[in-house]
C-alpha positions as CSV (number, residue, x, y, z in Angstrom):
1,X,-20.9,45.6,-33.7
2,X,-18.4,42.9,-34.0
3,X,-18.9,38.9,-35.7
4,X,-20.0,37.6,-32.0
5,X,-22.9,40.2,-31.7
6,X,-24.0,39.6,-35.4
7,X,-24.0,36.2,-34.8
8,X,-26.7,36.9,-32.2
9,X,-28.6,38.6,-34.2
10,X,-28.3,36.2,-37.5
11,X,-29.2,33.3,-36.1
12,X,-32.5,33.6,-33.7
13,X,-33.7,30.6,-33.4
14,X,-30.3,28.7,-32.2
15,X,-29.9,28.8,-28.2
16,X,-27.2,31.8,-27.6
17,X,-23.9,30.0,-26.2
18,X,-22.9,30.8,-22.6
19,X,-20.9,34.6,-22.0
20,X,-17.9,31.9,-21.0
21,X,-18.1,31.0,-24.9
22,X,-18.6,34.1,-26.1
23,X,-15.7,35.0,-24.6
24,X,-13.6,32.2,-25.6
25,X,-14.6,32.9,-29.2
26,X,-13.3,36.6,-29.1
27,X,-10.0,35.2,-28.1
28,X,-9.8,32.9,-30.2
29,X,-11.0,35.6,-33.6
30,X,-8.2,37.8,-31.8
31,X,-5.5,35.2,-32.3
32,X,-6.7,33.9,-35.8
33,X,-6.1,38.1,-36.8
34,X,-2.6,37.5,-35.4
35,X,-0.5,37.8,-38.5
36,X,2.2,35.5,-36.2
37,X,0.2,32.8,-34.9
38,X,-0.9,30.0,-37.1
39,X,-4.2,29.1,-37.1
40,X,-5.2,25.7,-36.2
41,X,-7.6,24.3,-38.4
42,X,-11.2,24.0,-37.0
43,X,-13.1,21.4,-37.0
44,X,-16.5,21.4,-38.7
45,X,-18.9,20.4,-36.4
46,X,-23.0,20.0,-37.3
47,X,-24.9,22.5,-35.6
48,X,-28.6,22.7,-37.2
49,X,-29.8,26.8,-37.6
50,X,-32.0,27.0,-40.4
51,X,-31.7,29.7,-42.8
52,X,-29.6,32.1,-40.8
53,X,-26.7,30.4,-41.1
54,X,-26.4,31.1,-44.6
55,X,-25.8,35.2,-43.8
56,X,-22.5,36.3,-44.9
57,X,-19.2,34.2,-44.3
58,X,-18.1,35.9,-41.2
59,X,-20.7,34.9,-39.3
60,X,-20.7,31.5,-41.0
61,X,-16.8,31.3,-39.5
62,X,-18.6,32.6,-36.7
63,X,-20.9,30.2,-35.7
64,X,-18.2,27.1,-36.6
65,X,-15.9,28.4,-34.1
66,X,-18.5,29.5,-31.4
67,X,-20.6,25.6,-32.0
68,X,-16.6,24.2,-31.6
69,X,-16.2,26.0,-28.1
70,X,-19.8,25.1,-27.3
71,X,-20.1,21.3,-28.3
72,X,-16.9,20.1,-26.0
73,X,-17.7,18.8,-22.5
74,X,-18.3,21.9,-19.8
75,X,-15.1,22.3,-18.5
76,X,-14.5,20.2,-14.7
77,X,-15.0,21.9,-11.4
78,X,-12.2,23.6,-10.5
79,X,-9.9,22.3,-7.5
80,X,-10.3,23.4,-4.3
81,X,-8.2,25.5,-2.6
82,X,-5.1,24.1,-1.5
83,X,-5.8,25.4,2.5
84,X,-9.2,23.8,1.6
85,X,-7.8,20.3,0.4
86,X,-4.3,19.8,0.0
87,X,-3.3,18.9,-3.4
88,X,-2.8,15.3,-4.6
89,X,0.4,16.2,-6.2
90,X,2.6,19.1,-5.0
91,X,5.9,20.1,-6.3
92,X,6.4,16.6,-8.2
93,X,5.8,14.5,-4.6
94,X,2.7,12.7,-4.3
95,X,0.2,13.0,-1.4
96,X,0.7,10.6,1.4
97,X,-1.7,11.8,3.8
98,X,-3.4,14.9,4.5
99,X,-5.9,16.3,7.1
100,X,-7.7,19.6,6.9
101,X,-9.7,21.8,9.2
102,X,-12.2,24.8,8.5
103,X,-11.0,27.2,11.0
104,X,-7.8,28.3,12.5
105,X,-6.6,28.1,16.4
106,X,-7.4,24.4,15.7
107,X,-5.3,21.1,15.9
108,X,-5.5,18.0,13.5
109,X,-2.7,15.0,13.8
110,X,-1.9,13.8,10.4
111,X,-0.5,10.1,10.4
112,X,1.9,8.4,7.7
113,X,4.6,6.5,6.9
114,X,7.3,8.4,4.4
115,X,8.8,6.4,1.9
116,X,11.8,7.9,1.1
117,X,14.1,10.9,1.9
118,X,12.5,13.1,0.0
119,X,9.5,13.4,2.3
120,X,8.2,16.9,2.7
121,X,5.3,18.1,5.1
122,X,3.3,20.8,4.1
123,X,0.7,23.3,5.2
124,X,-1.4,25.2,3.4
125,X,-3.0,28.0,5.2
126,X,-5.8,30.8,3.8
127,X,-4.7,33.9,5.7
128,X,-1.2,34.3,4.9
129,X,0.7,35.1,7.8
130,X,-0.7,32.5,9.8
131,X,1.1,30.7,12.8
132,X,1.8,27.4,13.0
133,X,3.1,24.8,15.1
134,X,4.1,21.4,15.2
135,X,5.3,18.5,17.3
136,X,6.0,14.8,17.5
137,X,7.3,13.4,20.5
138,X,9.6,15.2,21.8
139,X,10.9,17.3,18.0
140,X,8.9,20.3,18.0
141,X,8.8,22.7,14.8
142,X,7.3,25.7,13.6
143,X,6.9,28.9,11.2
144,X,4.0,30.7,9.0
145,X,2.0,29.4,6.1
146,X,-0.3,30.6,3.4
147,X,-2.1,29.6,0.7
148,X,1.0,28.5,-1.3
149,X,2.2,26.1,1.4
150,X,5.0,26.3,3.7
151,X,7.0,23.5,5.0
152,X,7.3,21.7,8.1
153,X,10.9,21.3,9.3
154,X,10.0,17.8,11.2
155,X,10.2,16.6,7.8
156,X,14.0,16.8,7.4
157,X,14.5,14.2,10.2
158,X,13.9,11.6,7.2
159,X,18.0,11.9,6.9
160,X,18.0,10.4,10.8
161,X,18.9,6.7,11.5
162,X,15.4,5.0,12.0
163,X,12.8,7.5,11.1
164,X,11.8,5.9,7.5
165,X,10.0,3.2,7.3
166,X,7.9,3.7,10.4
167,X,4.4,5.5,11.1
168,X,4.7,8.8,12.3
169,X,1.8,11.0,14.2
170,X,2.3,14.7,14.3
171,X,-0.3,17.2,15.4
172,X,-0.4,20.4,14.1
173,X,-1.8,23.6,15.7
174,X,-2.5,26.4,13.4
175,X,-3.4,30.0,14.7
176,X,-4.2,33.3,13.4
177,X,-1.9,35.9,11.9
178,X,-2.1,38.4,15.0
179,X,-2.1,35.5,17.7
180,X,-0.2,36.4,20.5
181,X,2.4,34.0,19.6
182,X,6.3,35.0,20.6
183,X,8.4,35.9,17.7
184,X,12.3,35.1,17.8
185,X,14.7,33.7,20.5
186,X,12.9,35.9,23.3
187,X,12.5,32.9,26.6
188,X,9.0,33.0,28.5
189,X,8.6,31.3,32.0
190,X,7.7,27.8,31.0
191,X,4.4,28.1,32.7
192,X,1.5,31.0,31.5
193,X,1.8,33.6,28.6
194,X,5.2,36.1,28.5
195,X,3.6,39.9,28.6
196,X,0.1,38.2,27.0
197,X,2.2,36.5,24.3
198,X,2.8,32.6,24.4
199,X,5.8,30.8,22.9
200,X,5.2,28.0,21.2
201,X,7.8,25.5,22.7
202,X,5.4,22.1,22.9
203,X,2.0,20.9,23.0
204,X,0.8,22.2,26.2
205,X,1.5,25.6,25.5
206,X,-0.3,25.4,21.8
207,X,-3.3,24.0,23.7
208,X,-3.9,26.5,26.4
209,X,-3.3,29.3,23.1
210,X,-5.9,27.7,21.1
211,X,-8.3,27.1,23.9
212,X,-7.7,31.2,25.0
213,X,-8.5,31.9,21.5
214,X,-11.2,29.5,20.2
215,X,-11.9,29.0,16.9
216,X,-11.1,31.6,14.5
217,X,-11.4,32.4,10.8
218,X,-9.1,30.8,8.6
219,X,-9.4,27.4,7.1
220,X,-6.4,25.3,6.5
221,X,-4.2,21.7,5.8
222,X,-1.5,20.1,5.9
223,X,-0.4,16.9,4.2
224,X,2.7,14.5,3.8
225,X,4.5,14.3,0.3
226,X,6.8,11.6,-0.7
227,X,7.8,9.4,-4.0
228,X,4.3,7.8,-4.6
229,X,4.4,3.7,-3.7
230,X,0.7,3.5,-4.5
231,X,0.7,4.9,-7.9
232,X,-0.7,2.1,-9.5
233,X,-3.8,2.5,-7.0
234,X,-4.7,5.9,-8.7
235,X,-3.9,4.5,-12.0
236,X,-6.5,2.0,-11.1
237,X,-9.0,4.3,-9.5
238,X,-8.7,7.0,-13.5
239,X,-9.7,4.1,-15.2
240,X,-12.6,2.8,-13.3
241,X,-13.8,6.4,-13.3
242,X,-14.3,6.0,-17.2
243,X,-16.6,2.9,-17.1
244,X,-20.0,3.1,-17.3
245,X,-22.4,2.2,-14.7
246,X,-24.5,-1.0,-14.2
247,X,-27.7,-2.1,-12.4
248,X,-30.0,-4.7,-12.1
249,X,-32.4,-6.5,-10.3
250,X,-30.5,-8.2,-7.8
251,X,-27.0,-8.3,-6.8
252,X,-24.7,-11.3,-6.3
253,X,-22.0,-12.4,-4.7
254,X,-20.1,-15.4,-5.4
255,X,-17.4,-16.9,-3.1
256,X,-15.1,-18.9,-3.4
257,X,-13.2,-20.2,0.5
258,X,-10.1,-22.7,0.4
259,X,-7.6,-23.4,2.8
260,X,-4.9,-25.5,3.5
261,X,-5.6,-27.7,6.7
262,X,-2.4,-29.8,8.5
263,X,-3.6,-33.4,9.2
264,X,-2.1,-36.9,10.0
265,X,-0.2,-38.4,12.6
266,X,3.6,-37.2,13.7
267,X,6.1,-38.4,11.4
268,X,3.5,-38.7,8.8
269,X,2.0,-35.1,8.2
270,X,0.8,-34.2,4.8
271,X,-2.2,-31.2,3.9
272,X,-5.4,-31.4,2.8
273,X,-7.4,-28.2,0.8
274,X,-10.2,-27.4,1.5
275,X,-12.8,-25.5,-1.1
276,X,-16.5,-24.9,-0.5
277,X,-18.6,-22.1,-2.2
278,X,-21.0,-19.6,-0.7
279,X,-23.3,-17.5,-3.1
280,X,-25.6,-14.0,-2.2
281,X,-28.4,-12.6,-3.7
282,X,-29.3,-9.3,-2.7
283,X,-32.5,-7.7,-4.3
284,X,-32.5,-4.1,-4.9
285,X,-36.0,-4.0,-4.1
286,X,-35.9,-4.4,-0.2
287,X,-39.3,-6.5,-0.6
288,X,-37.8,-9.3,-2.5
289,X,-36.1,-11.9,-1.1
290,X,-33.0,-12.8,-0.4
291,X,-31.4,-15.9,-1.0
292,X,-28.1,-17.6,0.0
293,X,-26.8,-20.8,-0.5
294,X,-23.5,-22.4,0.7
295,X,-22.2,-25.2,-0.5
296,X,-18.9,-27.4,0.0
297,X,-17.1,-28.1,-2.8
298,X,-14.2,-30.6,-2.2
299,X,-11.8,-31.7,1.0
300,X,-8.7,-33.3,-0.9
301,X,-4.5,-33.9,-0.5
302,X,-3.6,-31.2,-1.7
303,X,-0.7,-31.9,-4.0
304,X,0.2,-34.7,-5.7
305,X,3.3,-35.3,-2.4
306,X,0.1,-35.3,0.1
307,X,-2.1,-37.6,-2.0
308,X,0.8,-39.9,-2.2
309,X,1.1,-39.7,1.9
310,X,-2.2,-39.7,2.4
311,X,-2.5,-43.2,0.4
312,X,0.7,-44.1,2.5
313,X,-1.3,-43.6,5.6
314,X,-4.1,-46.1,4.5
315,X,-6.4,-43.6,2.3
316,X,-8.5,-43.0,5.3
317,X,-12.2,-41.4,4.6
318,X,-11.7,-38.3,7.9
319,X,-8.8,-37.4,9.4
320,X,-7.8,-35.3,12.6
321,X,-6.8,-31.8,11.9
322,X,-2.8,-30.9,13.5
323,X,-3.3,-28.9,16.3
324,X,-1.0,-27.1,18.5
325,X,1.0,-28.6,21.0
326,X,-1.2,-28.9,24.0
327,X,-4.4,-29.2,22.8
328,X,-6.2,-32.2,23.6
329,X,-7.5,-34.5,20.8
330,X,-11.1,-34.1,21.4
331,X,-10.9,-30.3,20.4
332,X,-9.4,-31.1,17.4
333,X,-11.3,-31.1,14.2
334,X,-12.0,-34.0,12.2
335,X,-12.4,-33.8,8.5
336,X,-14.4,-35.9,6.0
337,X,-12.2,-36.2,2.7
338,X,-14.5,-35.9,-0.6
339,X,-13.6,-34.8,-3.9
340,X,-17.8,-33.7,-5.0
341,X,-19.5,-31.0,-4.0
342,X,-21.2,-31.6,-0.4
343,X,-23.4,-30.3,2.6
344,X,-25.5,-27.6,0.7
345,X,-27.9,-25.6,2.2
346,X,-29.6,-22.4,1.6
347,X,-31.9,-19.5,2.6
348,X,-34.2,-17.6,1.2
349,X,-36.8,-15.2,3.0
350,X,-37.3,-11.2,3.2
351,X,-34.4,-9.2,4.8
352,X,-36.0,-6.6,7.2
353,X,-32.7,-4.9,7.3
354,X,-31.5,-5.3,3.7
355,X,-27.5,-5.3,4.2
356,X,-25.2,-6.1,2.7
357,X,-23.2,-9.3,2.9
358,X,-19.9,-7.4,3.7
359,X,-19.8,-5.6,7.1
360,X,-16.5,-5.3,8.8
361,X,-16.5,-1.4,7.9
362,X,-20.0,-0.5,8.1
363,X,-23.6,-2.6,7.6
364,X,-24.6,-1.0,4.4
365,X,-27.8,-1.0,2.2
366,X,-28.1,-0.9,-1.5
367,X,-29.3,2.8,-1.3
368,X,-27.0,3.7,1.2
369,X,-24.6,2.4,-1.1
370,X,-25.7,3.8,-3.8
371,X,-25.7,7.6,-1.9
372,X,-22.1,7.7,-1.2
373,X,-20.0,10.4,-2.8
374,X,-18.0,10.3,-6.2
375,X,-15.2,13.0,-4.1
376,X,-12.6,11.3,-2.1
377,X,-12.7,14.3,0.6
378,X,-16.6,14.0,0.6
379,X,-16.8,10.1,0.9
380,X,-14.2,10.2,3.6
381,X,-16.5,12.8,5.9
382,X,-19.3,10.6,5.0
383,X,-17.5,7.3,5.9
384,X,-16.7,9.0,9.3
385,X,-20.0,9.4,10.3
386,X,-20.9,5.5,9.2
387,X,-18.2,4.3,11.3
388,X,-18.8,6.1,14.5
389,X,-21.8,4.7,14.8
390,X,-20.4,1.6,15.3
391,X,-17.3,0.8,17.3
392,X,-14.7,3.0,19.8
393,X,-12.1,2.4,18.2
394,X,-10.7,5.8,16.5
395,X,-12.3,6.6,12.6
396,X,-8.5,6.9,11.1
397,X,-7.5,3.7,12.8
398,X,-10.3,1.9,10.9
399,X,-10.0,3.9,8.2
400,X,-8.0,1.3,5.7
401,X,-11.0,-1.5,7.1
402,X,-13.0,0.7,4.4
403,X,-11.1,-1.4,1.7
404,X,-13.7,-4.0,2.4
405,X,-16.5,-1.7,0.7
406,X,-14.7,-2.2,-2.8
407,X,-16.7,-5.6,-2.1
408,X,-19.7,-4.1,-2.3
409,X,-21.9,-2.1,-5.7
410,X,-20.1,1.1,-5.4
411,X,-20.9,3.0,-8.5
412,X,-17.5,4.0,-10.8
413,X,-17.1,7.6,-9.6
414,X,-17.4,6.1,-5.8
415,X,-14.7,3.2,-6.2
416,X,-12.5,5.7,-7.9
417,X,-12.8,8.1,-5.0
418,X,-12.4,4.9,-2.5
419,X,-9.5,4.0,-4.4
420,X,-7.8,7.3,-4.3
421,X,-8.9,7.5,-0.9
422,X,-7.4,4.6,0.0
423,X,-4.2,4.8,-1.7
424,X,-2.9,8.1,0.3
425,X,-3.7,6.3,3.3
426,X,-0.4,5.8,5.3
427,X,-0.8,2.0,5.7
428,X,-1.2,1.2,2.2
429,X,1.4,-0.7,0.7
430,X,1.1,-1.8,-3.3
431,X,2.7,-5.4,-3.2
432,X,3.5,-5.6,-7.2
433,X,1.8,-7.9,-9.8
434,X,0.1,-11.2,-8.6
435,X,-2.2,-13.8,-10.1
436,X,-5.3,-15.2,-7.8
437,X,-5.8,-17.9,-6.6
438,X,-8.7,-18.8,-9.4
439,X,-6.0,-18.0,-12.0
440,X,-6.3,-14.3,-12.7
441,X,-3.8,-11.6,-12.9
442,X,-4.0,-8.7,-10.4
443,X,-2.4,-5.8,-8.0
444,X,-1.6,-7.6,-4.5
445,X,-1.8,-4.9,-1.9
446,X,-2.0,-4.4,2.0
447,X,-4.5,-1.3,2.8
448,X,-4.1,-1.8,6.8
449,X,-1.3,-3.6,9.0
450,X,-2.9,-7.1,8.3
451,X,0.1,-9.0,9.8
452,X,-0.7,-11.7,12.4
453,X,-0.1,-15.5,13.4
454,X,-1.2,-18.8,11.4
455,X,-1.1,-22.2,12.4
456,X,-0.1,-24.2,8.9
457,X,2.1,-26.8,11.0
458,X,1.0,-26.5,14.4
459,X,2.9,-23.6,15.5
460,X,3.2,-19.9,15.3
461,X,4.0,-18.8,11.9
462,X,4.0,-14.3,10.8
463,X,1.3,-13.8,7.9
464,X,0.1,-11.1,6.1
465,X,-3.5,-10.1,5.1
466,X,-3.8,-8.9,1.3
467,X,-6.4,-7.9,-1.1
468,X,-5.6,-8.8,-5.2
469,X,-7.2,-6.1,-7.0
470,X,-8.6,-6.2,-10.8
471,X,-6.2,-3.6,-12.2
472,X,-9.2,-2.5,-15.0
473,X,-12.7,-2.4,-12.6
474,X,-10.9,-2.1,-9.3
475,X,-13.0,-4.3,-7.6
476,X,-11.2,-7.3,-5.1
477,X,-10.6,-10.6,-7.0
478,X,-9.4,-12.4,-4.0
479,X,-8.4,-11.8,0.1
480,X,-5.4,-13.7,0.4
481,X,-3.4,-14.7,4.0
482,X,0.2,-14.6,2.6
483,X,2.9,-16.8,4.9
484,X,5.6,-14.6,6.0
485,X,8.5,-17.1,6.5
486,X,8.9,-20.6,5.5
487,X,7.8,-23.4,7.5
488,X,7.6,-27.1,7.1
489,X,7.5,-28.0,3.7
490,X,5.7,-24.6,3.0
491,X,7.3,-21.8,0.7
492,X,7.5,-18.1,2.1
493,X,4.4,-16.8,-0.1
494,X,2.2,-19.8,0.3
495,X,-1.2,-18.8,0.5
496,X,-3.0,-20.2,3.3
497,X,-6.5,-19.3,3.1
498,X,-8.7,-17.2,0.6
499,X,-12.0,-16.1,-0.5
500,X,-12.4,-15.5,-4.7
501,X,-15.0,-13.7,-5.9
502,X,-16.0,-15.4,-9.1
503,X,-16.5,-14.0,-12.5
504,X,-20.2,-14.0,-11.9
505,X,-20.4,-11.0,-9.4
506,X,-22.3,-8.2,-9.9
507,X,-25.8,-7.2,-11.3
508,X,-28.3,-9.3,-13.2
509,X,-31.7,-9.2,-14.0
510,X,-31.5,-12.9,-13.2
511,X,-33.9,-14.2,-10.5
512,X,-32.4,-17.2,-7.9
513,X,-33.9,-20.1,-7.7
514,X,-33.9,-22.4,-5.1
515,X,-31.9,-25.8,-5.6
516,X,-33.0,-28.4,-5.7
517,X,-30.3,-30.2,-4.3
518,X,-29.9,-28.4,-1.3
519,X,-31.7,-28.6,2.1
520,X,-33.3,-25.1,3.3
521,X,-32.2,-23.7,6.5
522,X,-34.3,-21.3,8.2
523,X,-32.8,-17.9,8.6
């Protein structure tokens, strides 16, 4: 009988600790008989068993080390298997994108856009031995993989003029170990099968094999490596993990719009911003009402250079907006200058639906919010199924549109997994360090290709679309459109427009009431 199985017996009325402990104990006696290893010294942690723990001082030493072992947190789910989910991190290269399917004589088309030289594409396959093939345009390449991961050889046309820095699509076909695939340099007619074996020499052929075969046995994925541009995304995403979660009664939203608006007469141009404020609150009971209220806050010169041409132009009380060349007057705008808050109004009534403010991914409800998935893998399958309900356009093209749900109460383990999600999506691009435009420092990054066109003078000038992130809650301090290039008195950088959220986001046990100052609008 050795000190683990007296220590069963000793001490009856304590709950026994798991066999996984038990065995963790017996190692760790073993190693403190080891004449060689030095004993670390053990912490004496409380653990209440009446009279039987004063037996005899083995099973004293015993129950310290055994209550040691059993008070630390359960140890974390094991990873999945890499032909499962590929890795985050694989042999020091970070994961840029991956894609993943449950059965073999499949195809999957992974999409991403390498960052450096040291790109490498990898598949990761549970039979070893299996086939696979690839194939981008016209570069075709191919091999076996298994569960440690073989490499793609399209990978080493990063050292080719004009293959970085763009997105790349490659589909993948993977196929079973004794697939009738052609091995070596033997040539089959370029139509059909060569003696009931194919070669794999482009897409075609790999179709017609996996569509002879069907679906087989053999899950796999493949994924895109590279130096890691978005590290500080997954930096974010450990950190908001860690912080506890937060309820409340109702939910709100605070926003804060400005813009920069071109006005006054040619020759004699100067800009105007524009603020105005919109607040939301969301009940978590679907029964209680919802109330918004929008209110404008000021329409000024907007530096101290604009007030001084603004006076110079007769310190007129509206103005017409600049428009583009061609447009006649009566569609442009004209804009009443104030400096106090102005043309409130607000609603308030029961929301039969109960979304959301925030819908360009997907109309949401609190609970449905509240049911998403703490895994990145999981949320992404989930996300999938909440998008196609709603558009034609293709899930991964969307995909970085899901950057608009870190607007919304996502528990901590759910914006950790969006942010990792979201940060080995190929279109995400960590700008650096910014500060808001309410004054607060951030991360500026780009999840999707948000470049277009802005009007700040009348013509055509290249922005960018970008979210500033709060690097300790990862929730979206401000959306920001960025000017590309310099034009007319404006700075490349100047921020055109933006929406803030305000400090005073998130849940309260706070009730709204209506203002007084504001007229009602009927919803």
């Amino acid at each position: 009988m050795d000190e683990v199985t007296l220590l069963a017996q000793a001490i009856p009325d304590v709950p026994q600790p798991s066999a996984e402990t038990v065995a963790r104990a017996r190692a760790r006696l073993a190693a403190l008989d080891d004449p060689v290893r030095r004993p670390r010294p053990l912490r004496r942690w409380a653990w209440t068993a009446g009279a039987g723990v004063a037996t005899i001082a083995v099973v004293t030493a015993v129950i310290m080390l055994v209550s040691h072992l059993g008070g630390v947190p359960e140890p974390q789910p094991a990873a999945p298997p890499a032909f499962q989910q590929a890795p985050r991190v694989h042999q020091g290269l970070h994961r840029l994108a991956g894609a993943r399917m449950p059965q073999s004589a499949t195809k999957t088309t992974l999409r991403f856009r390498p960052t450096s030289e040291r790109i490498a594409i990898v598949l990761f396959c549970q039979k070893p031995g299996s086939i696979f093939f690839s194939n981008e345009g016209g570069s075709s390449a191919g091999g076996t993989c298994g569960p440690d991961g073989a490499p793609s050889m399209l990978a080493d046309k990063a050292h080719e003029p004009g293959w970085l820095g763009r997105d790349h699509e490659i589909t993948f076909w993977v196929f079973p170990p004794d697939a009738p695939v052609v091995r070596g340099r033997k040539a089959c007619p370029p139509q059909g099968s060569c003696d009931g074996a194919y070669e794999l020499s482009g897409p075609e052929t790999a179709d017609r094999l996996a569509a002879e075969l069907g679906s087989r046995p053999g899950a796999w994925s493949v994924a895109a490596y590279d130096v890691q541009a978005a590290r500080p995304l997954h930096d974010i995403a450990d950190r908001v993990e860690k912080l506890p979660a937060r309820t409340g009664a109702y939910w709100r939203r605070t926003l804060t719009n400005g813009s920069l608006i071109r006005v006054g007469a040619p020759g004699a141009v100067y800009r105007l911003k524009e603020e105005a404020r919109f607040d939301w609150w969301q009940p978590r009971d679907p029964t209680g009402p919802l109330m918004t209220e929008s209110r404008r806050l000021f329409t000024r010169p907007a530096t101290a250079a604009d007030e001084k041409a603004w006076r110079a132009a007769g310190s007129p009380a509206e103005v017409e907006q600049a428009c583009m060349g061609g447009t006649p007057g009566e569609d442009c705008a004209r804009l009443k200058l104030s400096s106090e808050p102005s043309a409130c109004e607000y609603t308030r009534g029961v929301d039969a639906k109960g979304l959301l403010p925030d819908r360009r991914f997907a109309g949401l409800t609190v609970a449905e919010v509240e049911r998403l998935p703490a895994d990145p893998a999981r949320l992404r399958d989930r996300l999938r199924t909440l998008y196609d309900r709603r558009t034609r356009r293709s899930f991964e093209d969307a995909l970085p549109m899901a950057a608009s749900l870190l607007n919304l109460p996502l528990k901590p383990g759910t914006r950790a997994a969006l942010l990792h999600l979201l940060a080995d999506l190929p279109t995400t691009r960590v700008r650096g360090q910014a500060t808001d435009p309410l004054g607060r420092p951030g991360i500026r990054v780009s999840f999707w290709d948000g470049k277009g066109m802005s009007y700040p003078g009348g013509e055509e000038a290249p922005t960018e679309f970008q979210q500033i992130l709060d690097p300790e809650t990862g929730r979206i301090l401000a959306e920001v459109t960025v000017l590309l290039e310099a034009r007319e008195g404006l700075p490349k950088g100047t921020v055109l427009h933006y929406t803030a959220h305000t400090p005073g986001d998130g849940w309260t046990d706070e009730r709204p009431e209506e203002p007084a100052d504001c007229a009602k609008k009927r919803r």
